[in-house]
N, C-alpha and C positions, 0 to 999 in steps of 0.2 A: 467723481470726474465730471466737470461739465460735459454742455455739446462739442462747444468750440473746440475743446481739450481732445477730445473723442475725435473728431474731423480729423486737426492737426494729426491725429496718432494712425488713425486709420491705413491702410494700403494702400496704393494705388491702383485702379484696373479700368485707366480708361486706354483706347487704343493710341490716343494722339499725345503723351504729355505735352509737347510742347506748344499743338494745337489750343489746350485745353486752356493751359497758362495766357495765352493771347488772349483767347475769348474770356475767359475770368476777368482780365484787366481793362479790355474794350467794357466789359461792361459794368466795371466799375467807374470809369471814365466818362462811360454817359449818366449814369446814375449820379452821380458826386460831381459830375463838372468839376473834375480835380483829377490829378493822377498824386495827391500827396499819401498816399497809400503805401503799404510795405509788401515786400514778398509777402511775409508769413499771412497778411490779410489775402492778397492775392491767390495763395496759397489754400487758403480756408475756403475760400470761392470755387475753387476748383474740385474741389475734394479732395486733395493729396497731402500729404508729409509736409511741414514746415519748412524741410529742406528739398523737397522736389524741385523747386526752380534752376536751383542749383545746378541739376543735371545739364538745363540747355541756356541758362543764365549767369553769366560768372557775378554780375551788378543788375543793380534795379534799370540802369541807363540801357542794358541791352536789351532788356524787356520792354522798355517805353520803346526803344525805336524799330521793336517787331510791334508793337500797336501801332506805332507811325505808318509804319510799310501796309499794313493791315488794312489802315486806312486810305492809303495814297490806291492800294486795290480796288476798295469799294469803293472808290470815288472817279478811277477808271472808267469801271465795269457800269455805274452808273451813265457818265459821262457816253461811254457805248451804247446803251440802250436809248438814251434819250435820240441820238443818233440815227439810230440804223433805223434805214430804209428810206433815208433823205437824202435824195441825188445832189441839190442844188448846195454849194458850202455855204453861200451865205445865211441859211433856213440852219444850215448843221450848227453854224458857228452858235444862232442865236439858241439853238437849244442845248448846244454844250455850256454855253454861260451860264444858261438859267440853271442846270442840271448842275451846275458848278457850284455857283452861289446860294441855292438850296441845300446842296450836302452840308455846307460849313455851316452853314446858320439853323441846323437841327441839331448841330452836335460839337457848339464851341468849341469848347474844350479838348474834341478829338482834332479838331481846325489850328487852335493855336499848338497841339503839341507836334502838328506832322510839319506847320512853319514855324514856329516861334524857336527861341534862343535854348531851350530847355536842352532840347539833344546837343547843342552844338557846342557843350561847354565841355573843358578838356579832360578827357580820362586820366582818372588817377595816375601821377606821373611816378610813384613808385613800382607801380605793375610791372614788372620784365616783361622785356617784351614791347611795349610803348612804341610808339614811331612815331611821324607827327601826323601822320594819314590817318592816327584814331583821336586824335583832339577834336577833327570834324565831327560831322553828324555819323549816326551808325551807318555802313554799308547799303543794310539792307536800306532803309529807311530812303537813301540816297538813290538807290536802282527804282526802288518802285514809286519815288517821285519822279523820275524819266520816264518811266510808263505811263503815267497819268499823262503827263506833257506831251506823251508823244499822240495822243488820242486830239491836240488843237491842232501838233505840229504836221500832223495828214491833210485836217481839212485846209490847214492853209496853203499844202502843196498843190490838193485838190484844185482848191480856188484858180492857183496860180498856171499850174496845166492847163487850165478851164479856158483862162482870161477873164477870167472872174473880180478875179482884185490884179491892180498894177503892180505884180509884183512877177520877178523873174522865176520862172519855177527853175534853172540852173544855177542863179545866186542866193549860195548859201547864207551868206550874208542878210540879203534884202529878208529870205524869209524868218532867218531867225530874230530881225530884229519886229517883224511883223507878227511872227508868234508873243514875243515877248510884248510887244504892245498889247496883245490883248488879255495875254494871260496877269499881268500888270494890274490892267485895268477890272477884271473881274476877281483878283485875289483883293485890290483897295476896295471894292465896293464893299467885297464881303468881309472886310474887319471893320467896314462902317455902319453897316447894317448889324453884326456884331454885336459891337459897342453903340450901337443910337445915336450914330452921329452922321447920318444922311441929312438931317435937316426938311425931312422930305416924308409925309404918310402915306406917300403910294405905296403896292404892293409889289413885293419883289419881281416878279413876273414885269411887271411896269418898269420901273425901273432899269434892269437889266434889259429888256428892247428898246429903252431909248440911250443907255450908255452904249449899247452894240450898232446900234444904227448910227449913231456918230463916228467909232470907230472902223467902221464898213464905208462909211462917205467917202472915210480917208483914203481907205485902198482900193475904192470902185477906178478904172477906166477911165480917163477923161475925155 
């Protein structure tokens, strides 16, 4: 019997399966800048049964979009820390940005699968069961992209409380489309910095305080 064989065959006895299967597949995701991976490889990384996944994965899709969500986390909790303990939103903005655009550009791959087209293509439409709310993206993937978002869509309330930026902090509207302006503009940068197509050798750092400084003109007071 092989290793691999032995793995696969082996017990299970970690406390978290389902925990365990994320972190297996995040880190094959950064390793391989690919998710073209199978459970059973998945599976082997973990240390469990072939069929282990199975328990909290009915398809590979539901697995990729708890590594989405996984990510859309750590990309929060990042975005938090670069944050805290910055009174002023404009200083928050510029360092959620930057904190923004450095996650995705360490870890492509985990960047294109929590935006790109991958999750969002339609679940087996033989499955009973089906509806058309699972042709979207996976749930989860879906909720803990609103928690990332909602770590801009403070500071811009912030700002707007403040008088910070001309913006209404009672119109929903005005902010949402002022978060979405910025989130906009620091998710293009980062699939251009990405792909090498800045046209530009500054350092991200650079870059990102002169695309935010543009977009802060926009909404300063006049």
């Amino acid at each position: 019997m092989t290793e691999a064989e032995s793995i696969d065959q082996r017990p299970y006895h970690h406390g978290d399966l389902r925990r365990a299967l994320i972190e297996a597949a995040l880190a094959l995701v950064g390793e391989e800048q690919d998710w073209a991976f199978s459970l059973r490889e998945v599976a082997r990384r973990a240390g469990v049964s072939h069929n282990a996944p199975y328990n909290h994965f009915s398809e590979k899709r539901d697995l990729l979009g708890a590594v989405a969500a996984a990510g859309f986390d750590a990309l929060r909790e990042r975005m938090r820390a670069a944050i805290a303990g910055i009174d002023r939103p404009r200083t928050a903005l510029l360092a959620c940005a930057t904190a923004y655009v450095s996650a995705g550009v360490e870890n492509p791959a985990l960047y294109r699968l929590m935006f790109g087209s991958a999750l969002a293509a339609p679940a087996p439409a033989a499955r009973p069961g089906t509806t058309k709310e699972d042709s979207g993206r996976p749930a989860e993937a879906r909720a803990a992209g609103a928690g990332a978002k909602a770590v801009l869509d403070e500071i811009i309330l912030r700002g707007a409380k403040r008088g910070d930026f001309a913006i209404s902090a009672t119109n929903k509207s005005e902010l949402s489309i002022a978060a979405l302006s910025n989130w906009s503009a620091v998710h293009g940068l980062t699939m251009l910095v990405i792909d090498s197509l800045t046209g530009s050798e500054l350092a991200i750092d650079t870059l990102v305080n002169r695309l935010m400084r543009t977009l802060l003109e926009g909404m300063e007071p006049r």
